[in-house]
Legacy VTK file of the C-alpha trace (Angstrom):
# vtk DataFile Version 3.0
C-alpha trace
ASCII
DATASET POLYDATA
POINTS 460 float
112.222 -39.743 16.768
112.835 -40.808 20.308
110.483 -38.116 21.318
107.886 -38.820 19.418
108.155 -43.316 20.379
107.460 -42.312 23.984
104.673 -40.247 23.448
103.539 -43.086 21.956
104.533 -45.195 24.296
103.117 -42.907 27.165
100.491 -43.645 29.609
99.424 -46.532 27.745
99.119 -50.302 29.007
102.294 -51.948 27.858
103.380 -55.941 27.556
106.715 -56.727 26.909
106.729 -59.790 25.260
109.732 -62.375 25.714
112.185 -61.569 27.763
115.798 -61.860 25.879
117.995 -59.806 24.147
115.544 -57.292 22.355
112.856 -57.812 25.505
115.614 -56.460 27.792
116.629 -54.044 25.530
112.624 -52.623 25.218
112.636 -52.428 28.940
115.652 -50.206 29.600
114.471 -48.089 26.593
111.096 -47.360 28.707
112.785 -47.386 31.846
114.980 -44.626 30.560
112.405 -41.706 29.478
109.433 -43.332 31.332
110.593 -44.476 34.646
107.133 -44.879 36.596
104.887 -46.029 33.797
103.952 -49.784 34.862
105.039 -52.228 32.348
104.141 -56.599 32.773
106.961 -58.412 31.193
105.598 -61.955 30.105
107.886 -65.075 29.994
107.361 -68.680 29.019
110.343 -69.607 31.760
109.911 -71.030 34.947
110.594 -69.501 38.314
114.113 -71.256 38.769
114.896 -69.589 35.885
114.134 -66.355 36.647
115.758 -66.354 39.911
119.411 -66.974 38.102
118.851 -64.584 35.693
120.823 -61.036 36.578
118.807 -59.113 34.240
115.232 -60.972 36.257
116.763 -59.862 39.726
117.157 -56.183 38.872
113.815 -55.796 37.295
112.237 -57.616 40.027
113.079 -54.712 42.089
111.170 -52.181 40.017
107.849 -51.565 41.865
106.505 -50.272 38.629
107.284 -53.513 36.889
105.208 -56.882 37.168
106.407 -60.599 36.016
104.063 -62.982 34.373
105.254 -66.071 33.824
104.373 -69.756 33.289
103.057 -72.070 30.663
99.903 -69.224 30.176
101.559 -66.420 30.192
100.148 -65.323 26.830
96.487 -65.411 28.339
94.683 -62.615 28.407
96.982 -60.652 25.824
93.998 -58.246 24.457
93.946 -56.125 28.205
96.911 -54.360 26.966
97.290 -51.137 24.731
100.386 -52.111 23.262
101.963 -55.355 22.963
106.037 -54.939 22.621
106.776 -58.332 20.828
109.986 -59.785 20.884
110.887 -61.699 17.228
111.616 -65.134 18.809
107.572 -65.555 20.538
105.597 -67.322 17.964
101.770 -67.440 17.689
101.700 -70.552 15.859
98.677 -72.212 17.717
96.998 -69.296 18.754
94.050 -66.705 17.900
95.661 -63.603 18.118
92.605 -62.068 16.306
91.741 -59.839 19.701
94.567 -58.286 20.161
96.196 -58.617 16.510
96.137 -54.673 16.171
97.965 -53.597 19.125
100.883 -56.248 18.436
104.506 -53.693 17.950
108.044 -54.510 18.542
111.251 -51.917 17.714
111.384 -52.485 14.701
107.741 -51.114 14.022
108.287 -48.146 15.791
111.921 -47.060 14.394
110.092 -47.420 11.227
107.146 -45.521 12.262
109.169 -42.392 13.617
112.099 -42.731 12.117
113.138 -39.939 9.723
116.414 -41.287 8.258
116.423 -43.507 5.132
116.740 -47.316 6.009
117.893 -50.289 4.152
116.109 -53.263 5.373
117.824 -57.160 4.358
116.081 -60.131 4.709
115.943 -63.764 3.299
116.322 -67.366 4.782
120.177 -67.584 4.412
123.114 -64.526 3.583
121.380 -61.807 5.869
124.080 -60.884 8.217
126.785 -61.022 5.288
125.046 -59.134 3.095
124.245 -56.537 5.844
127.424 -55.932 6.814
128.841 -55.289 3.678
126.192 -52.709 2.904
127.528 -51.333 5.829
130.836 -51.627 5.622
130.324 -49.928 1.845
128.593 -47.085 2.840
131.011 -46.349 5.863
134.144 -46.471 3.289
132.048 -44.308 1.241
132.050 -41.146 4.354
128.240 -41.735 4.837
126.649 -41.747 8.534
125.633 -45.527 8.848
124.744 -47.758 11.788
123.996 -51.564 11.517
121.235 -52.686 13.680
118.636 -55.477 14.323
118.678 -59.133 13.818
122.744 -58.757 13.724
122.835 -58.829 17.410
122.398 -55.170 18.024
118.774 -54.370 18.849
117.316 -51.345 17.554
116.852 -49.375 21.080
120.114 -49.714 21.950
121.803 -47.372 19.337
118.298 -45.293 18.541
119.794 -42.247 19.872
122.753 -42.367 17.664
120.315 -42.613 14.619
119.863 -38.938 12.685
118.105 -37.617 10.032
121.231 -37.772 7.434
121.757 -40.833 8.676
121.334 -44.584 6.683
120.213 -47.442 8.505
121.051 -50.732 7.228
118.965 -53.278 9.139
119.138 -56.730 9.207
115.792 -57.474 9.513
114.304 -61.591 10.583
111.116 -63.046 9.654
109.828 -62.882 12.792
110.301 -59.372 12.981
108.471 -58.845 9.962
105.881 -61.307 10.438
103.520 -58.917 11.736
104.855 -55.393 10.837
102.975 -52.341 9.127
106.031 -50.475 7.574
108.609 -51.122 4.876
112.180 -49.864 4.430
113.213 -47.664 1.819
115.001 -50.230 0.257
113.626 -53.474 0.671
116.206 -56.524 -0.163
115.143 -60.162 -0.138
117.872 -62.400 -0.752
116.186 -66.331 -0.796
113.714 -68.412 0.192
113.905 -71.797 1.111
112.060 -73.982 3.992
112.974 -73.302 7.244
111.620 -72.266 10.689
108.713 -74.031 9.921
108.512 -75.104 13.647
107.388 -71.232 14.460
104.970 -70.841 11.506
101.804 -72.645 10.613
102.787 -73.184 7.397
105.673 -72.602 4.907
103.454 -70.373 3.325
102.849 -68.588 6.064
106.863 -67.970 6.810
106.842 -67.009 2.952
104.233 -64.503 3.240
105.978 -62.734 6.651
109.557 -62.701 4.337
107.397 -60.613 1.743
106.289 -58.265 4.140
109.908 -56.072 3.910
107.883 -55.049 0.162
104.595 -54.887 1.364
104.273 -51.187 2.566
106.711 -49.372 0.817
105.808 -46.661 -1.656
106.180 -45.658 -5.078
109.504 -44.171 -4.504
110.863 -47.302 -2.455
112.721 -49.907 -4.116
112.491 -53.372 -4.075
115.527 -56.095 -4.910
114.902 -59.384 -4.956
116.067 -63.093 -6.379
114.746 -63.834 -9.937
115.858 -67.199 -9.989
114.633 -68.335 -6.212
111.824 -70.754 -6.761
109.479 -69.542 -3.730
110.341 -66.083 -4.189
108.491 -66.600 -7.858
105.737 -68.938 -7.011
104.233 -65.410 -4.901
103.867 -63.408 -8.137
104.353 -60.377 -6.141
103.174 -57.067 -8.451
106.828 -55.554 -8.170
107.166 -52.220 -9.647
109.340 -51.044 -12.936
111.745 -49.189 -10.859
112.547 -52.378 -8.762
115.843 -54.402 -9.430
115.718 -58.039 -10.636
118.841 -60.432 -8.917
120.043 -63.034 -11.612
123.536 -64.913 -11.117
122.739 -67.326 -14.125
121.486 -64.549 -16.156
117.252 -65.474 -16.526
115.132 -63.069 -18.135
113.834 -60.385 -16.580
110.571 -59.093 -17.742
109.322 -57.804 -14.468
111.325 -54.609 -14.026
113.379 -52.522 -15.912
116.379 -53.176 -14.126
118.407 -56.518 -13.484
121.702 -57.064 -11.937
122.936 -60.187 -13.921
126.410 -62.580 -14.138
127.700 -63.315 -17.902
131.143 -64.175 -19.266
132.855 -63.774 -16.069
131.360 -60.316 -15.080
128.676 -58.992 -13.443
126.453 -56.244 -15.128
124.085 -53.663 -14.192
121.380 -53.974 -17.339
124.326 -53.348 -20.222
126.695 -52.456 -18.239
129.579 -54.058 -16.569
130.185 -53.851 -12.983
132.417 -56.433 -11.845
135.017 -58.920 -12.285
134.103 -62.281 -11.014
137.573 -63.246 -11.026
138.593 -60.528 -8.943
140.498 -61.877 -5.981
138.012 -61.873 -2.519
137.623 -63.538 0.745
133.632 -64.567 0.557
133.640 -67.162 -1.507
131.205 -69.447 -3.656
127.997 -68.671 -5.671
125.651 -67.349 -2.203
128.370 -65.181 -1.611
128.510 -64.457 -4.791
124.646 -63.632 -5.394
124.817 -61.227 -2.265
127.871 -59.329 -3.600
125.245 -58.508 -6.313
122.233 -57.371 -3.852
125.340 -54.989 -2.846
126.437 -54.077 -6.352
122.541 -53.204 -6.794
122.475 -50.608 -3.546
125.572 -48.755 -4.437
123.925 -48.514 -8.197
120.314 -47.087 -6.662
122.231 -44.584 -4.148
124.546 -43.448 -6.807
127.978 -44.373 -5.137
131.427 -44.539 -6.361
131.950 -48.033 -8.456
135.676 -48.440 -7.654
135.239 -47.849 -3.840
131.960 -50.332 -3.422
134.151 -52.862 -5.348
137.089 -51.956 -3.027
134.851 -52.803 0.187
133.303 -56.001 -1.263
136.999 -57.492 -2.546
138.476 -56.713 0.904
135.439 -57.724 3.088
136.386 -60.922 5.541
133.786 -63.678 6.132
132.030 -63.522 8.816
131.847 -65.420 11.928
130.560 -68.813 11.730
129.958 -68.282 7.987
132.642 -70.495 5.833
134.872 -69.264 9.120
138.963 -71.003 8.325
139.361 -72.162 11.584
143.244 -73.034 10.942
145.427 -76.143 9.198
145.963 -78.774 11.503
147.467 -82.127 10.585
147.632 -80.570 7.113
144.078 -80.582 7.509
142.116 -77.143 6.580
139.211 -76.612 9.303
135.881 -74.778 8.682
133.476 -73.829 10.629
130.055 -73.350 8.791
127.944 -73.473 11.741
125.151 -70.808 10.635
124.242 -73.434 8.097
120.629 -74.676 9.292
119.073 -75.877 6.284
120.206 -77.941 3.590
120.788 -75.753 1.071
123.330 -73.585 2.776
125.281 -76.776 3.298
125.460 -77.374 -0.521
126.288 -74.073 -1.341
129.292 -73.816 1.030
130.900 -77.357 -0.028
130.638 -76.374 -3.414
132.343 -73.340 -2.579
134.929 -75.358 -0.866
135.803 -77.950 -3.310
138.401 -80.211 -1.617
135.748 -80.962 1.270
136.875 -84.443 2.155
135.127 -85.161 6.100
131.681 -83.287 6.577
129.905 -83.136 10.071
126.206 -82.797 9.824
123.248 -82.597 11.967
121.187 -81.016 14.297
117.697 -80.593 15.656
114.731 -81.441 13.355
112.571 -78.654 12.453
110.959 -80.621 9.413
112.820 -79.541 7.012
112.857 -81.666 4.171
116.592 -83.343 3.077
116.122 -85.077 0.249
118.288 -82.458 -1.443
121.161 -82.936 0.483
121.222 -86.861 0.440
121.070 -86.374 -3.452
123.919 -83.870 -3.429
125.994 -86.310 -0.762
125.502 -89.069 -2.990
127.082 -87.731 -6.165
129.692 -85.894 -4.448
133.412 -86.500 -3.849
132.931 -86.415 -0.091
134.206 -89.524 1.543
133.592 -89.208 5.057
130.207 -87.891 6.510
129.891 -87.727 10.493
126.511 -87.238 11.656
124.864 -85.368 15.056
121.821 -85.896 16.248
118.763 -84.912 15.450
118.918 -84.850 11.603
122.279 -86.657 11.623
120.308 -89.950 12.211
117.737 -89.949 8.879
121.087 -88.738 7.050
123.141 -91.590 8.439
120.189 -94.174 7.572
119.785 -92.759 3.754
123.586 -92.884 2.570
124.503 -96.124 4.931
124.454 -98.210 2.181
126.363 -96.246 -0.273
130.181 -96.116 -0.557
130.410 -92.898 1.660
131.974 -93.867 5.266
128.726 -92.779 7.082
129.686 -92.795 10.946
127.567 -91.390 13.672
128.575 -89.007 16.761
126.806 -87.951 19.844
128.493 -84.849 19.525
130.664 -82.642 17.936
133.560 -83.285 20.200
133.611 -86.709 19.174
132.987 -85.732 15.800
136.175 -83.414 15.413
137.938 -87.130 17.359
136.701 -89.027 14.453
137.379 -86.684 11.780
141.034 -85.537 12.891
141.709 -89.634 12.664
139.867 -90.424 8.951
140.361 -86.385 7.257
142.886 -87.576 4.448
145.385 -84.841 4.272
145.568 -81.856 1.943
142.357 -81.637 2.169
139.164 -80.021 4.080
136.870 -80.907 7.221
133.715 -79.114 7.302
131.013 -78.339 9.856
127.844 -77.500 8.017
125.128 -79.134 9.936
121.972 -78.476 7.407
119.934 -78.124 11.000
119.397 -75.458 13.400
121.501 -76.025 16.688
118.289 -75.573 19.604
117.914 -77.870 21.509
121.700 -79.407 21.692
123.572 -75.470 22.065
122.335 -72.341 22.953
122.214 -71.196 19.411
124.396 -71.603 16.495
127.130 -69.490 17.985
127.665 -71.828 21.010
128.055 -74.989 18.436
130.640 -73.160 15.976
132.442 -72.012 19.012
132.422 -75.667 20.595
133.543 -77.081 16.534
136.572 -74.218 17.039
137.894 -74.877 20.691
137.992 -78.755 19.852
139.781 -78.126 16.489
142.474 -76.710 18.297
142.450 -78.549 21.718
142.395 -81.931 20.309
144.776 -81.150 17.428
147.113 -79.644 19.704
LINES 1 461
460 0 1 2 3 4 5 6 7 8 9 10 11 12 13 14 15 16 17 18 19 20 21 22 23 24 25 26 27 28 29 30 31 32 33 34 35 36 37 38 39 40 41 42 43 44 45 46 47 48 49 50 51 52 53 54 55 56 57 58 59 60 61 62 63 64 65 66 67 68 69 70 71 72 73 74 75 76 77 78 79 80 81 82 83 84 85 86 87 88 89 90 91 92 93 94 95 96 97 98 99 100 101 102 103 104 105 106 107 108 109 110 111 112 113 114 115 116 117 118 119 120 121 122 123 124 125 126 127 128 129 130 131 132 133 134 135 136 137 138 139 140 141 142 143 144 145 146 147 148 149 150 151 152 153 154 155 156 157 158 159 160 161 162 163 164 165 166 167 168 169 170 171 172 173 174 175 176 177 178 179 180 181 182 183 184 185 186 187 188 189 190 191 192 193 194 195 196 197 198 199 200 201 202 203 204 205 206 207 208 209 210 211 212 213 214 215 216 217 218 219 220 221 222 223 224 225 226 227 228 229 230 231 232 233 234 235 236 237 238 239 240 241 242 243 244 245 246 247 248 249 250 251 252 253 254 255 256 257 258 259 260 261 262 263 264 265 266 267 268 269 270 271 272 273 274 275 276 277 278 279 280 281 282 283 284 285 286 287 288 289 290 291 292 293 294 295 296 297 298 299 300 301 302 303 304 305 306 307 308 309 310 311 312 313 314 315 316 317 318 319 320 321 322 323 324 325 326 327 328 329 330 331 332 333 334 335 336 337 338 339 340 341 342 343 344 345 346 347 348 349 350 351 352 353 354 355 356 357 358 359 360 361 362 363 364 365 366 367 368 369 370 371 372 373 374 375 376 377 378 379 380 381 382 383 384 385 386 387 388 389 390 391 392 393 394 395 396 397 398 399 400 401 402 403 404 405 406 407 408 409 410 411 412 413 414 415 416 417 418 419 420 421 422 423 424 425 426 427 428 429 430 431 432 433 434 435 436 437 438 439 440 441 442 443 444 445 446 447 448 449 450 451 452 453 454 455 456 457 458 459
């Protein structure tokens, strides 16, 4: 496979598009088998920038390697043969329609050349914990696995390690999809709800890029995908019979033959039963819940053993960030839900909670509507809601007059302040900010990290 992606790559005129994790990652892959080929990497940042950047300063010394940077630095794309992308460039305000064709990122090519069977997950919110316990499940079950993309591990890194027996689970964005020619052999979408909508044109034009993990797979591919979602219906998308239906509350299925459905406690593979909802497990509440079954559906369609997928899924810890216990404090239970950027997520995870007493909420506005979550706020038993800018502030003037204790931050330091002071005890504070973090952290990493170290620094 690596063979045949630098033939590819080979003598032709290459742009490396965005110059971050996977962008970095693209250039030491060429750098490695093709180490006089000229490559331009293009960046957006400014010159200060570049000259702090470690990774800038050693390609800077590569003759055979040219910077273009600047505020029109995605002039003139259509001069090059291929155009490495990287997922987080967007092309919302411009015609791409010359050089459309010759856009390709890792992802594209793995898929291209790639003889080993993949497993591709995607969906707005439950990505990362749904890859990793496909993962996880197939390691426990003596199969030769790696876990690669939009987790944090970008497909060139680990390509060598990939073999023909082996199965790729990859966690795949909409970005990366948004402009992609291949499919994985199974295809998973999880949700769909409105976000990102200040990289697309359109929501329907984020929906459509989600949809392309179905679009080019073949007749013995398999699609599994959310029956009850309301975007994910309103495409109509001709599924195939041999594709699996995802139901938690059990709707009808008259699109496939098969349907992975909750009822009476269990979970069921068309008649028959598969799991125990009350089985004790760490990932808790309904999303987790409606991933466990995207699992439950892979182990059914690669044929593994029951006991040992249910095994993995009971004993599989929560991920970072993702309904993370941060520790009791004051008597005072801590979480730290900071990969919650829309709304929705938000919901789910204080319904999964329960006893959420203080919630801290906010971040930067992307347009995403919240009408939802005021509604939800209102009727729930949460007393005390601390809000951050951006998002914080239309949140903060819609429940203000309610008998919540509305109370707004400039950031989350003060927030965890406020809340270790009003948090009754016996109960739960919550960070699930309903927003996306840019433009106040570095990415949502940097903010649950922040929420963590002040947990314990100002409790202590």
């Amino acid at each position: 496979m690596v063979k045949d992606i630098i033939s590819f790559l080979k003598n032709k005129k290459i742009a490396i598009l965005g110059f971050g994790i996977e962008g970095k990652s693209t250039y030491n892959f060429i750098r490695k088998y093709l180490p006089e080929q000229q490559v331009d990497i293009l960046v957006k940042c400014s010159g200060n920038q570049v000259s702090s950047d470690a990774d800038f300063i050693r390609v800077q010394k590569d003759k055979f390697t040219k910077f273009i940077e600047g505020e029109n630095y995605l002039d003139n794309l259509e001069k090059y043969d291929i155009i490495m992308k990287s997922p987080g460039i967007s092309f919302k305000n411009i015609d791409i329609s010359k050089f459309k064709e010759k856009i390709s990122s890792q992802l594209e090519l793995f898929l291209e050349y790639t003889k080993s069977f993949t497993i591709g997950i995607t969906g707005t919110k439950g990505k990362s914990t749904t890859s990793s316990l496909i993962y996880e499940m197939l390691k426990n079950q003596n199969k030769e696995v790696e876990l690669l993309g939009n987790i944090g591990i970008p497909i060139f890194d680990e390509i060598e390690k990939v073999q023909e027996n082996t199965i790729t689970v990859l966690e795949i964005s909409s970005h990366a999809l948004q402009y992609i020619k291949k499919s994985t052999n199974i295809s998973i979408l999880l949700n769909l709800y409105e976000e990102h909508l200040d990289y697309y044109k359109s929501f329907e034009e984020y929906r459509d890029a989600k949809f392309n993990i179905f679009k080019f797979q073949n007749k013995k591919d398999v699609a599994i995908f959310n029956l009850e979602n309301e975007q994910i219906k309103k495409k109509n998308y001709p599924y195939k019979k041999s594709d699996y239906g995802i139901t938690i509350n059990n709707v009808n299925n008259n699109i496939t033959q098969n349907t992975i459905y909750a009822k009476d406690g269990y979970i069921y593979y068309n008649d028959k039963k598969i799991y125990n909802i009350s089985d004790s497990r760490k990932l808790k509440g309904n999303h987790n819940l409606n991933d466990i079954m995207f699992v439950l559906a892979v182990s059914n369609i690669l044929n593994l053993n029951l006991n040992k997928t249910v095994k993995t899924i009971n004993e599989f810890n929560t991920l970072e960030h993702r309904l993370e216990y941060v520790g009791k404090f004051g008597d005072v239970d801590y979480y730290n839900d900071s990969i919650a950027t829309i709304p929705e997520a938000t919901i789910e995870s204080i319904k999964a909670l329960e006893n959420v007493n203080t919630l801290i909420v906010g971040g930067n506005d992307r347009g995403v509507n919240q009408e939802n979550l005021i509604e939800f706020l209102r009727r729930s038993k949460i007393e005390n809601i601390i809000c951050l800018p951006k998002t914080g502030q239309y949140v903060y003037n819609r429940l203000n007059e309610t008998n919540k204790k509305v109370m707004k931050t400039e950031n989350i330091k003060e927030a965890v302040r406020l809340a270790k002071k009003i948090t009754k005890k016996n109960t739960i504070c919550l960070l699930s900010p309903a927003a996306s973090s840019y433009g106040y952290f570095k990415n949502f990493k940097e903010r649950g990290n922040m929420f963590k170290e002040y947990v314990k620094t100002i409790n202590n």
